[in-house]
N, CA, C and O atoms as a Maestro MAE file, in Angstrom:
{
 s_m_m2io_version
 :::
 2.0.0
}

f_m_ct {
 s_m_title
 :::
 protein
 m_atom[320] {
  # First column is atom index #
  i_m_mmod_type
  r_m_x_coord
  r_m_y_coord
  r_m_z_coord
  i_m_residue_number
  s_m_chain_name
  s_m_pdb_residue_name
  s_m_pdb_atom_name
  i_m_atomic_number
  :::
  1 25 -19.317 -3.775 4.546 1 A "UNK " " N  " 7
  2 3 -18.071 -3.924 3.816 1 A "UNK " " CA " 6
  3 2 -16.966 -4.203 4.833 1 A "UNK " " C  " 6
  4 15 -16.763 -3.558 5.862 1 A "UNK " " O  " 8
  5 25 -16.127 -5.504 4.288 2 A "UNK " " N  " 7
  6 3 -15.128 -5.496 5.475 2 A "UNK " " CA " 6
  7 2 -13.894 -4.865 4.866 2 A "UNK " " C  " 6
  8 15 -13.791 -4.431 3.719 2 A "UNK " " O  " 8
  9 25 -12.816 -4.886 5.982 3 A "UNK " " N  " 7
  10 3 -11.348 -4.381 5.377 3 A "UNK " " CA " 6
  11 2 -10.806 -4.582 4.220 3 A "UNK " " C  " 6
  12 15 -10.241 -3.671 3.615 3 A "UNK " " O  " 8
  13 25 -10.922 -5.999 3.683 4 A "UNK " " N  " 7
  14 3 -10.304 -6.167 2.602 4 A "UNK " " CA " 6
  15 2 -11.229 -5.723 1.322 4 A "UNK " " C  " 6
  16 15 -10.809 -5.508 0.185 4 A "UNK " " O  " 8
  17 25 -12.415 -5.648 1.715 5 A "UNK " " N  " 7
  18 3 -13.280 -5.106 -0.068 5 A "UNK " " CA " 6
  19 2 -13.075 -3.785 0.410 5 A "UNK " " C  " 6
  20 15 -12.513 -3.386 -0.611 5 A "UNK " " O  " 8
  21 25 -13.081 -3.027 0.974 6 A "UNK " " N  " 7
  22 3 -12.979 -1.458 1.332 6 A "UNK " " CA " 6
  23 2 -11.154 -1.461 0.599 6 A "UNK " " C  " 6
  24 15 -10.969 -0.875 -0.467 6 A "UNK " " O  " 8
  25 25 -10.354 -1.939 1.084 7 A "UNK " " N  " 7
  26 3 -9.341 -1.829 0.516 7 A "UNK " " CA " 6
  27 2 -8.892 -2.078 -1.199 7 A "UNK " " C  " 6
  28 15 -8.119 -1.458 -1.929 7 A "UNK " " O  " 8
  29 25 -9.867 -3.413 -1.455 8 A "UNK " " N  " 7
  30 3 -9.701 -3.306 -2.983 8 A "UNK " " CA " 6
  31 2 -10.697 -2.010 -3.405 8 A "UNK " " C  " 6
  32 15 -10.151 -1.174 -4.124 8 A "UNK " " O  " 8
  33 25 -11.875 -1.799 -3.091 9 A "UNK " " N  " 7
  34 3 -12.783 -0.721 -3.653 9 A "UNK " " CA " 6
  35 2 -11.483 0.735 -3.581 9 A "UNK " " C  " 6
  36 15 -11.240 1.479 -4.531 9 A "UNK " " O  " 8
  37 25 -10.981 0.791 -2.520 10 A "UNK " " N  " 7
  38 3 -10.018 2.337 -2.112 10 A "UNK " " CA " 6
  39 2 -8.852 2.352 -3.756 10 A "UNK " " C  " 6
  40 15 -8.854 3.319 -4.518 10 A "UNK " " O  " 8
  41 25 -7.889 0.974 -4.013 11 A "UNK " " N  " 7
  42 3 -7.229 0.679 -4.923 11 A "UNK " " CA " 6
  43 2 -8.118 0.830 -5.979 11 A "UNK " " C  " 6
  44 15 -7.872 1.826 -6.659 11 A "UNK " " O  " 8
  45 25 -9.355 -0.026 -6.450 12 A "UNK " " N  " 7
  46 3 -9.880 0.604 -7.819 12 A "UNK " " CA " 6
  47 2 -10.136 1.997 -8.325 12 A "UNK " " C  " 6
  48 15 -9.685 2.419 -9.389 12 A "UNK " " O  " 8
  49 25 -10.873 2.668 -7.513 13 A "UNK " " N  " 7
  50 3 -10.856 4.249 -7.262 13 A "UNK " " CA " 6
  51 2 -9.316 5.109 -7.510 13 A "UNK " " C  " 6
  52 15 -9.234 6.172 -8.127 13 A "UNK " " O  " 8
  53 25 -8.272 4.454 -6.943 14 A "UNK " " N  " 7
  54 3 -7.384 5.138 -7.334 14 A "UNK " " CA " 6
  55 2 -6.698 5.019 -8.862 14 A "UNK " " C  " 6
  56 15 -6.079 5.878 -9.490 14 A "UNK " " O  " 8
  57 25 -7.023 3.680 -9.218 15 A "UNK " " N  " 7
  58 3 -6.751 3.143 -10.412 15 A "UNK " " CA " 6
  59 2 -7.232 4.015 -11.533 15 A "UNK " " C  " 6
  60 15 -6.510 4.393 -12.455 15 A "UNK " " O  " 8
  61 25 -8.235 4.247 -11.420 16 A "UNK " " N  " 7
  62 3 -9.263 5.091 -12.226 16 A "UNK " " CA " 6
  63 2 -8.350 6.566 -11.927 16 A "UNK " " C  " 6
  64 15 -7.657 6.975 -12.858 16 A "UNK " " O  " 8
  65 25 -8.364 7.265 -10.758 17 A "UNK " " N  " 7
  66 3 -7.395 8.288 -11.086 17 A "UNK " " CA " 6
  67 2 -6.043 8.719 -11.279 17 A "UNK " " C  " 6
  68 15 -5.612 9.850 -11.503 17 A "UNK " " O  " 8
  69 25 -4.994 6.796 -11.060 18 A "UNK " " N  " 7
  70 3 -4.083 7.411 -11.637 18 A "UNK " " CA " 6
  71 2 -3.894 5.487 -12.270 18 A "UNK " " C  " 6
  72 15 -3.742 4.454 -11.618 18 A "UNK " " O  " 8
  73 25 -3.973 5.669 -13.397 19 A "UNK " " N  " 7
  74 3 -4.078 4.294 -14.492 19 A "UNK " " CA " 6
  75 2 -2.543 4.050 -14.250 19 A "UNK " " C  " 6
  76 15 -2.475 2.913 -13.784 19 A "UNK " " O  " 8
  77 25 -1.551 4.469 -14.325 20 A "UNK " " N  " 7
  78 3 -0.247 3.730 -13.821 20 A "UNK " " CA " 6
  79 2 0.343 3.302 -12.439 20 A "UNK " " C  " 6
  80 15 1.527 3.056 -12.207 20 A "UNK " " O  " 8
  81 25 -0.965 3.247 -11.351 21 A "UNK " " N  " 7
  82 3 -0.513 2.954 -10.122 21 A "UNK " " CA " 6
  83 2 -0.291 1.641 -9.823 21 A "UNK " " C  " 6
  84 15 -1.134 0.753 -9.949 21 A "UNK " " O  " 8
  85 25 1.040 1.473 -9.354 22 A "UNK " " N  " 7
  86 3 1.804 -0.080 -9.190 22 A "UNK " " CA " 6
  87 2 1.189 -0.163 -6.992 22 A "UNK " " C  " 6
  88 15 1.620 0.677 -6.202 22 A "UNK " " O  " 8
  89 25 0.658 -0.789 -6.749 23 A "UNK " " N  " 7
  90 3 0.479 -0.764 -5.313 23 A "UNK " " CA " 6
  91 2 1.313 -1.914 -5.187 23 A "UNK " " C  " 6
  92 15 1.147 -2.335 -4.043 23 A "UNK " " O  " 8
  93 25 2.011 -2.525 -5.715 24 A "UNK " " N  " 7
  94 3 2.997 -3.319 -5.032 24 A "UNK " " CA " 6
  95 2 4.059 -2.804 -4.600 24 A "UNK " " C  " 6
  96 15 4.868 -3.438 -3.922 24 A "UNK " " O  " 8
  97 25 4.246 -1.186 -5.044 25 A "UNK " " N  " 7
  98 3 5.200 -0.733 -4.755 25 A "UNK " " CA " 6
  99 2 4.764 0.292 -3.138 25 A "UNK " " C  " 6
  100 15 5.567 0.933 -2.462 25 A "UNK " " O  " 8
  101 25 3.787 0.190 -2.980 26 A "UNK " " N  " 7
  102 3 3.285 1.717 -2.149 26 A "UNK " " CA " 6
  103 2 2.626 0.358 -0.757 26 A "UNK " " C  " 6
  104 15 1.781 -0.528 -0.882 26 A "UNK " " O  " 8
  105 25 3.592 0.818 0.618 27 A "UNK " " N  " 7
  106 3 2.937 -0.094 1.606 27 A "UNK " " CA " 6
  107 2 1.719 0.250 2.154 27 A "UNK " " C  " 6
  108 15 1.266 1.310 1.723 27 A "UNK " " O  " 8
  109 25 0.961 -0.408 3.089 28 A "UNK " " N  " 7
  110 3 -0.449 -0.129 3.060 28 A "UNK " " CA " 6
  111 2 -0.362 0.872 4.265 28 A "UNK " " C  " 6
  112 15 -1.549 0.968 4.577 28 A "UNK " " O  " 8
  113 25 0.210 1.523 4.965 29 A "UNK " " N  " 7
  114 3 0.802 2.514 5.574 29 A "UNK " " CA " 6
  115 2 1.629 3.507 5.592 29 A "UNK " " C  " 6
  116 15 2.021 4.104 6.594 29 A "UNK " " O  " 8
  117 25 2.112 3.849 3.712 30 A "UNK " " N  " 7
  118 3 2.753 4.553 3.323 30 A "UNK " " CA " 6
  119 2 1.603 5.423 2.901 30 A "UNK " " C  " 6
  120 15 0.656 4.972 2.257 30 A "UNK " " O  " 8
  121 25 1.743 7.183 3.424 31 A "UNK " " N  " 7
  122 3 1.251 7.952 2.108 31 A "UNK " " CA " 6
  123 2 1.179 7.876 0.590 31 A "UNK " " C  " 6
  124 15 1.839 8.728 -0.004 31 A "UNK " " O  " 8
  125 25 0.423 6.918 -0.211 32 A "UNK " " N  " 7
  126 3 0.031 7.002 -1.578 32 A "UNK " " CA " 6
  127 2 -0.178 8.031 -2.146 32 A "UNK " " C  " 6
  128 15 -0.212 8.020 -3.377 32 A "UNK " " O  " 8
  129 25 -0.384 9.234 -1.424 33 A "UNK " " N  " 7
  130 3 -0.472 10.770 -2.430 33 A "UNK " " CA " 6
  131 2 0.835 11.353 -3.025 33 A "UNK " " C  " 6
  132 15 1.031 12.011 -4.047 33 A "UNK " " O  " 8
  133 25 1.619 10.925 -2.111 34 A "UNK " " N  " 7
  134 3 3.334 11.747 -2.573 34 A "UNK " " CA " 6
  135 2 3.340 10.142 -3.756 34 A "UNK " " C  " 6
  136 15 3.355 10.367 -4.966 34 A "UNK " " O  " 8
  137 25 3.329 9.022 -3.391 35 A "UNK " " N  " 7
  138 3 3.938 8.442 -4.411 35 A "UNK " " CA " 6
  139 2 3.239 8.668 -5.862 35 A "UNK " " C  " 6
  140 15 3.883 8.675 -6.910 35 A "UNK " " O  " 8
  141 25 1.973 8.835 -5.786 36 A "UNK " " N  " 7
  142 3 1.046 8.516 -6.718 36 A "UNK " " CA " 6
  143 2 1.142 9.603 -7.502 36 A "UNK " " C  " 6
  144 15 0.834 9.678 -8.691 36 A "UNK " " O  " 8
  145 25 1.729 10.738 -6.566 37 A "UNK " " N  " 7
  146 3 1.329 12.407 -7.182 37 A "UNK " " CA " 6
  147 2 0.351 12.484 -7.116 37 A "UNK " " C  " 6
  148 15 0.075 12.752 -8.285 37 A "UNK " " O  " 8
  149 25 -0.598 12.461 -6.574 38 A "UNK " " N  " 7
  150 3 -2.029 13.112 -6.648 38 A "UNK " " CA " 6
  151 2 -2.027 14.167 -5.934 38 A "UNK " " C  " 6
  152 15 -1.538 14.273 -4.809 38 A "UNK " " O  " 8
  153 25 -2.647 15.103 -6.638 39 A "UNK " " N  " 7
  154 3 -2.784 17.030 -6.022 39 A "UNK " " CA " 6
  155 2 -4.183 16.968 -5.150 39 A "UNK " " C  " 6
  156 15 -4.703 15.888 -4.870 39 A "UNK " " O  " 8
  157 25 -4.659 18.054 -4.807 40 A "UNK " " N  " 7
  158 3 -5.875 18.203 -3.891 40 A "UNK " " CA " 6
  159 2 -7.040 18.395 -5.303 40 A "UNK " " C  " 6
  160 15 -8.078 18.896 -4.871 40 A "UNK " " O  " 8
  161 25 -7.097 18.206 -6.385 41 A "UNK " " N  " 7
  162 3 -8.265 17.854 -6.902 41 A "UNK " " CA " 6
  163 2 -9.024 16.121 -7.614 41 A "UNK " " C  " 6
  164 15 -10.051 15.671 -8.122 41 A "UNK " " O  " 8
  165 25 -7.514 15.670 -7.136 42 A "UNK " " N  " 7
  166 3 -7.450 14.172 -7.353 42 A "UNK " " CA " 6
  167 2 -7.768 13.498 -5.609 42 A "UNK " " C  " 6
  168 15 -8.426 12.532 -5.224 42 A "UNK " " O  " 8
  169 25 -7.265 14.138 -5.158 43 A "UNK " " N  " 7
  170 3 -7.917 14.192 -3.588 43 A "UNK " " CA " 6
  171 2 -9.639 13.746 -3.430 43 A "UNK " " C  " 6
  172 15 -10.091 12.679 -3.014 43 A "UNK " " O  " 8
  173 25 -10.511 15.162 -3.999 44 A "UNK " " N  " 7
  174 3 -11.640 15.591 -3.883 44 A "UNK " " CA " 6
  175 2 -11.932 14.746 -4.781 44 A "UNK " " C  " 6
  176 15 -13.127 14.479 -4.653 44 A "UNK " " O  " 8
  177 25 -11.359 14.030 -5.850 45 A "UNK " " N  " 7
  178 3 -12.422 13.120 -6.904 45 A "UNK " " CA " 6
  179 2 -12.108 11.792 -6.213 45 A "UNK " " C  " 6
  180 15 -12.588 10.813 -6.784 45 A "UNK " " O  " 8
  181 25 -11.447 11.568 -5.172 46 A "UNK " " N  " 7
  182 3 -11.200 9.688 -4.724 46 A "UNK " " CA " 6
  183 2 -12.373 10.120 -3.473 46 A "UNK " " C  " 6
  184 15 -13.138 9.264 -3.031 46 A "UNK " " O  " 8
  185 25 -12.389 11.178 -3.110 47 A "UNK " " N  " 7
  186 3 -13.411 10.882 -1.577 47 A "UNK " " CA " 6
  187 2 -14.714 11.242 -2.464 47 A "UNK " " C  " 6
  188 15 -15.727 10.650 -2.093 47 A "UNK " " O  " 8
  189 25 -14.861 12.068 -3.519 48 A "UNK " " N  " 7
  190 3 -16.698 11.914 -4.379 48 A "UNK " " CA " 6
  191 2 -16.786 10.422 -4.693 48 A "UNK " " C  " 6
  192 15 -17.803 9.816 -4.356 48 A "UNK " " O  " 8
  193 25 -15.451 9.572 -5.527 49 A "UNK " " N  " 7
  194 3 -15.956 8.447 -6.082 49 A "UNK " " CA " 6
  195 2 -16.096 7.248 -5.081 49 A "UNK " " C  " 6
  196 15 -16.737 6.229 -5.336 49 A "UNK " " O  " 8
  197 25 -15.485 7.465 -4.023 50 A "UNK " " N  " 7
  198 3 -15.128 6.878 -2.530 50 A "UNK " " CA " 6
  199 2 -17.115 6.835 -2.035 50 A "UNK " " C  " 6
  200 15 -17.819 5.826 -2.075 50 A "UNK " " O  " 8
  201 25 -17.493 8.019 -1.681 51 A "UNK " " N  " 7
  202 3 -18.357 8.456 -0.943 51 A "UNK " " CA " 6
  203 2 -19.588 7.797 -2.238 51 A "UNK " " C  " 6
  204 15 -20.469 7.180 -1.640 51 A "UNK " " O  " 8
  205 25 -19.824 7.795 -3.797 52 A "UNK " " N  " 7
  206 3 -20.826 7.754 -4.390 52 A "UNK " " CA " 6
  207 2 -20.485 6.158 -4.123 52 A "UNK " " C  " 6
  208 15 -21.408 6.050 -3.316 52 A "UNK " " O  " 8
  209 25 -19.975 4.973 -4.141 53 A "UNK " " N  " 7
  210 3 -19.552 3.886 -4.117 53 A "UNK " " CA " 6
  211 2 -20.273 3.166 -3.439 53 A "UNK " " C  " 6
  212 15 -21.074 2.289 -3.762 53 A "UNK " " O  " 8
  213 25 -19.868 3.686 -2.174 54 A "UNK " " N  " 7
  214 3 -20.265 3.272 -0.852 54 A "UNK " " CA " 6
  215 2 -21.554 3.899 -0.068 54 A "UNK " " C  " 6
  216 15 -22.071 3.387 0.925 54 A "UNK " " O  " 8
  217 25 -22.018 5.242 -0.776 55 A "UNK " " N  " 7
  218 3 -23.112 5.726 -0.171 55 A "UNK " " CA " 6
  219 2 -23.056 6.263 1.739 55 A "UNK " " C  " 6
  220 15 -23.865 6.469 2.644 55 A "UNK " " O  " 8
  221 25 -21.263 6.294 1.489 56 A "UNK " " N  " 7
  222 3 -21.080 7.007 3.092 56 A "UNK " " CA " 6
  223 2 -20.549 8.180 2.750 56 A "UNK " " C  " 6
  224 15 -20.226 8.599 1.639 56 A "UNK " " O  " 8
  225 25 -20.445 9.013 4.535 57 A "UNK " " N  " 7
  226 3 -19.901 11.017 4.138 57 A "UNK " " CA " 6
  227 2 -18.747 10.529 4.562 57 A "UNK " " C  " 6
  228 15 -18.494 9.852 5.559 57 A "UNK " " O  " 8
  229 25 -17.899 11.036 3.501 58 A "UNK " " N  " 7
  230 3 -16.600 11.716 3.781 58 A "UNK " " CA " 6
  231 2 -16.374 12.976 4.271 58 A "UNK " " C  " 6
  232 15 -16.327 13.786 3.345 58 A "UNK " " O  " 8
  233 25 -16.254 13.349 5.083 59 A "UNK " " N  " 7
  234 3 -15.831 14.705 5.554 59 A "UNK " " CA " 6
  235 2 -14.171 14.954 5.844 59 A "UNK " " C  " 6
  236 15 -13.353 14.149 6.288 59 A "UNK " " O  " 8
  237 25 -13.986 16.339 5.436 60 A "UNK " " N  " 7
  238 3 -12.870 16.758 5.473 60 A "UNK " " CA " 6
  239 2 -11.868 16.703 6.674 60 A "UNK " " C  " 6
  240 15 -10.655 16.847 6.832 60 A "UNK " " O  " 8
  241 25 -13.035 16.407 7.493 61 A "UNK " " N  " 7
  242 3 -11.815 15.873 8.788 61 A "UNK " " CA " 6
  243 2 -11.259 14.729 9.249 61 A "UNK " " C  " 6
  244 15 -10.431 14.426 10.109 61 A "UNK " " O  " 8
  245 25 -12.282 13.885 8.035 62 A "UNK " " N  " 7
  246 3 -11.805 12.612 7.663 62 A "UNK " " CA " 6
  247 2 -10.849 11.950 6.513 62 A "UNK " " C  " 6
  248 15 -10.718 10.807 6.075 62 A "UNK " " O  " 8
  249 25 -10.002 13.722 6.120 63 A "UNK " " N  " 7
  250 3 -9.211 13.104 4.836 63 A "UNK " " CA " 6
  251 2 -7.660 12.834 5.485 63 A "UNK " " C  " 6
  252 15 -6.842 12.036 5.027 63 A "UNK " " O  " 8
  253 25 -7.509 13.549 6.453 64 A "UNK " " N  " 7
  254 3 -6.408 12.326 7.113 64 A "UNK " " CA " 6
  255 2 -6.561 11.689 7.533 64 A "UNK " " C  " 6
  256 15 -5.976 11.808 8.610 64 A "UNK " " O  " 8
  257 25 -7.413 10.238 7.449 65 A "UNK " " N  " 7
  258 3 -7.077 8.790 7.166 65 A "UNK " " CA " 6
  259 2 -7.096 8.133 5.942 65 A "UNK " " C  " 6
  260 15 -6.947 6.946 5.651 65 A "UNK " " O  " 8
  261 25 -7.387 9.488 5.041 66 A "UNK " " N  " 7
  262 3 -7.179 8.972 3.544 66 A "UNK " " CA " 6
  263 2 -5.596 8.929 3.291 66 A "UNK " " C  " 6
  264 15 -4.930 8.500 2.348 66 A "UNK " " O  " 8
  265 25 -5.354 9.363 4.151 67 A "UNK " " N  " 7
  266 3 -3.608 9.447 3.465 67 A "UNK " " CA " 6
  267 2 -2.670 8.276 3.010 67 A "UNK " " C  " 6
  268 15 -1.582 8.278 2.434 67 A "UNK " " O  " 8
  269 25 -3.701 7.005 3.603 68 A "UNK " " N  " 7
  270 3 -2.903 5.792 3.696 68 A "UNK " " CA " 6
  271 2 -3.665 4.479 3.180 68 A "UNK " " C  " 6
  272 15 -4.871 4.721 3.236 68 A "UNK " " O  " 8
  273 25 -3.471 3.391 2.776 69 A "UNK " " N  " 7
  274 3 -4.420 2.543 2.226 69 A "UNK " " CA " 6
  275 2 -4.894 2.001 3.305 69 A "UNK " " C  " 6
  276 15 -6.083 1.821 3.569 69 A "UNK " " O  " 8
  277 25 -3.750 1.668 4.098 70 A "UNK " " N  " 7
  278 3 -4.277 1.107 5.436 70 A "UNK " " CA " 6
  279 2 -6.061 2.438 5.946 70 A "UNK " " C  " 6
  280 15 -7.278 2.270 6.030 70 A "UNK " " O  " 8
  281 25 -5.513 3.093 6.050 71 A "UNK " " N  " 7
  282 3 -6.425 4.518 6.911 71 A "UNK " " CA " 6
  283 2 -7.905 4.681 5.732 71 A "UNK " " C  " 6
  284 15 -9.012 5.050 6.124 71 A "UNK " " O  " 8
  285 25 -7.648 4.385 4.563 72 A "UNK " " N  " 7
  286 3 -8.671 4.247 3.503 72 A "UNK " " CA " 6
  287 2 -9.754 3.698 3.858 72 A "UNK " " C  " 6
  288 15 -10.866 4.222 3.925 72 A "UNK " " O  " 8
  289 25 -9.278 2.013 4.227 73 A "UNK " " N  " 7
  290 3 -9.968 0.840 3.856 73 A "UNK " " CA " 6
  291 2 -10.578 0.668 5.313 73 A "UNK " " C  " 6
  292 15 -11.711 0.190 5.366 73 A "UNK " " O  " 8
  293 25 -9.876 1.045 6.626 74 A "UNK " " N  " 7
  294 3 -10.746 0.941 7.574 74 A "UNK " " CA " 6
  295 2 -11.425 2.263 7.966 74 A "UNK " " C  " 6
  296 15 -12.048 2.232 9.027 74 A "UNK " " O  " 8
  297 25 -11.402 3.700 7.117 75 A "UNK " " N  " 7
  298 3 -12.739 4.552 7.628 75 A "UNK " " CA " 6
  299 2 -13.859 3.810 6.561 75 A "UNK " " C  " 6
  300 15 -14.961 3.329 6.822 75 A "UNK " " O  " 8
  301 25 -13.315 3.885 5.580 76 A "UNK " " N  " 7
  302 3 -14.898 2.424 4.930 76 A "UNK " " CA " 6
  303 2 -15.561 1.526 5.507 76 A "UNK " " C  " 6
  304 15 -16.783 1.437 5.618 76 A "UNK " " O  " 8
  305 25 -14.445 0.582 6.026 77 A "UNK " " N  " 7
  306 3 -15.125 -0.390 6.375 77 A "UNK " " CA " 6
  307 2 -15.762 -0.016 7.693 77 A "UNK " " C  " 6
  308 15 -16.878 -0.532 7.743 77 A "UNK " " O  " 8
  309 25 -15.467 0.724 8.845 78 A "UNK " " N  " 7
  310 3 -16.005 1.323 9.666 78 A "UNK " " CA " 6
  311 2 -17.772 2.019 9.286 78 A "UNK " " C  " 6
  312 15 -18.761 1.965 10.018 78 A "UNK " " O  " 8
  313 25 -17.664 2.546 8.095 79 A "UNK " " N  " 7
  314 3 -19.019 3.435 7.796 79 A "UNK " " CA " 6
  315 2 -20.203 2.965 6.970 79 A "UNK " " C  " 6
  316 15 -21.278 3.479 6.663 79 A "UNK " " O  " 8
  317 25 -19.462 1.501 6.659 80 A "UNK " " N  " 7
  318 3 -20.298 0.835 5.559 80 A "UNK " " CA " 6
  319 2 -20.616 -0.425 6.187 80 A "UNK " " C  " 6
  320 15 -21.298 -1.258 5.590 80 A "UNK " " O  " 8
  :::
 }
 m_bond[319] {
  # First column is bond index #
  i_m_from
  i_m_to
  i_m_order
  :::
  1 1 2 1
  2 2 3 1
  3 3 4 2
  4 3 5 1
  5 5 6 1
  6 6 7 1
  7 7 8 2
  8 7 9 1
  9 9 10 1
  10 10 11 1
  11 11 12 2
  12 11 13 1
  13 13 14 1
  14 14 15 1
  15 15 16 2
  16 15 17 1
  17 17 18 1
  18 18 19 1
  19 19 20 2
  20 19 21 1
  21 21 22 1
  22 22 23 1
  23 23 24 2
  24 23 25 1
  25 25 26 1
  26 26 27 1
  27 27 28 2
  28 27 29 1
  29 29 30 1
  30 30 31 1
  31 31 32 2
  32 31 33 1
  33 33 34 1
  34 34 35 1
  35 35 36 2
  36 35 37 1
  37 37 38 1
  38 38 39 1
  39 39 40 2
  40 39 41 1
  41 41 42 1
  42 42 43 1
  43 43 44 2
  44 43 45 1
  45 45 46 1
  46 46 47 1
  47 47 48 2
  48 47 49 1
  49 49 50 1
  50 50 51 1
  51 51 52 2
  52 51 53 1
  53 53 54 1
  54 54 55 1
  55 55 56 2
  56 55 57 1
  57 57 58 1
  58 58 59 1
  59 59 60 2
  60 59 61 1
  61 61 62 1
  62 62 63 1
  63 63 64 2
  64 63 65 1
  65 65 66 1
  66 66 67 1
  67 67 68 2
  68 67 69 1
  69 69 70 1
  70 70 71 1
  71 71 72 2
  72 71 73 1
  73 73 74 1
  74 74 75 1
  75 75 76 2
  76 75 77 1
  77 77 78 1
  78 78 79 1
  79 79 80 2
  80 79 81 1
  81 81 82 1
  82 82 83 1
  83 83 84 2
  84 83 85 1
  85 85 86 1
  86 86 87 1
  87 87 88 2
  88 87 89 1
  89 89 90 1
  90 90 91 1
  91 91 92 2
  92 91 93 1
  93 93 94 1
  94 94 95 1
  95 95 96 2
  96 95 97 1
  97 97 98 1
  98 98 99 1
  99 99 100 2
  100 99 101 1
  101 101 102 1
  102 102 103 1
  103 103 104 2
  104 103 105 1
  105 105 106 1
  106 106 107 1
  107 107 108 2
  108 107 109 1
  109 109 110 1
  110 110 111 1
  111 111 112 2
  112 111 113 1
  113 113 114 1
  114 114 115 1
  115 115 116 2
  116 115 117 1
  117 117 118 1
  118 118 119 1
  119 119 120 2
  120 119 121 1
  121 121 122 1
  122 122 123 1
  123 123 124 2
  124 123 125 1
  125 125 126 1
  126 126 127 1
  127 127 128 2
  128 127 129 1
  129 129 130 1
  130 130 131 1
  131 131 132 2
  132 131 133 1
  133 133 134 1
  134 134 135 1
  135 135 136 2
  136 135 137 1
  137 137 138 1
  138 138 139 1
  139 139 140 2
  140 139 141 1
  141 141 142 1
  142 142 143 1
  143 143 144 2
  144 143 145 1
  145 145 146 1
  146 146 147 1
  147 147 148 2
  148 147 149 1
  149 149 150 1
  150 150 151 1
  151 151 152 2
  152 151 153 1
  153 153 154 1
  154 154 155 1
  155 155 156 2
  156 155 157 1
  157 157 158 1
  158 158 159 1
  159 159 160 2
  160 159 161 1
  161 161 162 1
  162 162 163 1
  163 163 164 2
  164 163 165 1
  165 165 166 1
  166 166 167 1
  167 167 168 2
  168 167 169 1
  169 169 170 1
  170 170 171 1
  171 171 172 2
  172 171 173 1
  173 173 174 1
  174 174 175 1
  175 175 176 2
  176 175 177 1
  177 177 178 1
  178 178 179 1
  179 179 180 2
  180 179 181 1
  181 181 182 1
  182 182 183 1
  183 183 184 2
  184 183 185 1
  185 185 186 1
  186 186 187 1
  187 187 188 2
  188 187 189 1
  189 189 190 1
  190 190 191 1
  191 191 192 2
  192 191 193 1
  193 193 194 1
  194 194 195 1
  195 195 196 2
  196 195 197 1
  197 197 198 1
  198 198 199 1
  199 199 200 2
  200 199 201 1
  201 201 202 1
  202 202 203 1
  203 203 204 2
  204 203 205 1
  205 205 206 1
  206 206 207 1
  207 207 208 2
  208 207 209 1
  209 209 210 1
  210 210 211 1
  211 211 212 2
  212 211 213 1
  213 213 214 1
  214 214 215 1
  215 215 216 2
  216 215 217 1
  217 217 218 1
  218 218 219 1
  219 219 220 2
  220 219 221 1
  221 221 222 1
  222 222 223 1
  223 223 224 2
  224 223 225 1
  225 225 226 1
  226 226 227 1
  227 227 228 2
  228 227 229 1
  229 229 230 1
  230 230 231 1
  231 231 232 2
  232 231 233 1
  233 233 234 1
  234 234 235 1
  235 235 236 2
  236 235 237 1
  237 237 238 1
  238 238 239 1
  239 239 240 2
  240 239 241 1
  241 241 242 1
  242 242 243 1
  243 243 244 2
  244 243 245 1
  245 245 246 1
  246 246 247 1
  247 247 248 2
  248 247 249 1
  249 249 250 1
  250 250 251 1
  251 251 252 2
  252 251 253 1
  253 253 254 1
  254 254 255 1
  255 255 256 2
  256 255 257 1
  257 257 258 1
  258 258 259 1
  259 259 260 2
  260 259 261 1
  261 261 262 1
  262 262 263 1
  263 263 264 2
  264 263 265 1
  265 265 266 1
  266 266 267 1
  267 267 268 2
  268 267 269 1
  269 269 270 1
  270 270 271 1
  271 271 272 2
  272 271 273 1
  273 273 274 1
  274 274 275 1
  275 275 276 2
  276 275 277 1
  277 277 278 1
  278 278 279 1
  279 279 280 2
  280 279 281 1
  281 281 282 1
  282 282 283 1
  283 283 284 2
  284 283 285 1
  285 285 286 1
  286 286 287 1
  287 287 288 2
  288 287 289 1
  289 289 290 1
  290 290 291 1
  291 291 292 2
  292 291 293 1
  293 293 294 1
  294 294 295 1
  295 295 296 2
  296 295 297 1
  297 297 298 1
  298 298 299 1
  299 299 300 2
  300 299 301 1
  301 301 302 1
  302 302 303 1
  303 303 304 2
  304 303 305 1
  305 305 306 1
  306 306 307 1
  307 307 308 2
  308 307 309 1
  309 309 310 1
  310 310 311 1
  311 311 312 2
  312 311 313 1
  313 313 314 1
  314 314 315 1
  315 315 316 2
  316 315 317 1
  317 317 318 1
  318 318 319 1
  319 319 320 2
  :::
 }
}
């Protein structure tokens, strides 16, 4: 998987957990959790649906590079 399908796959996943997310508004190096509002159980369901997707581990010491779309799309594309 390269950067850019890791990045649309990271955006569909979030789509699914928050159906009104505008990413034209959120830069690809902005924290998406404060904009999006997502809490730490919307967290744990983007790195299960993240991780069943792609068939890679997410580990928790890998959820700060989830913080960002940019940081999303290249621990994916890195593991896949």
């Amino acid at each position: 998987m390269n950067q850019k399908q890791a990045l649309a796959l990271v955006r569909e996943v979030l789509t699914e957990i928050a159906p009104d997310a505008d990413f034209s508004e959120i830069p690809l190096d902005e924290d998406y959790r404060h904009t999006l509002e997502l809490d730490s159980l919307d967290l744990l369901t983007l790195v299960e649906r993240l991780s069943e997707r792609t068939g890679c581990r997410i580990d928790e010491d890998d959820y700060p590079r989830l913080a960002t779309l940019e940081g999303s799309a290249a621990l994916l594309a890195e593991r896949t």
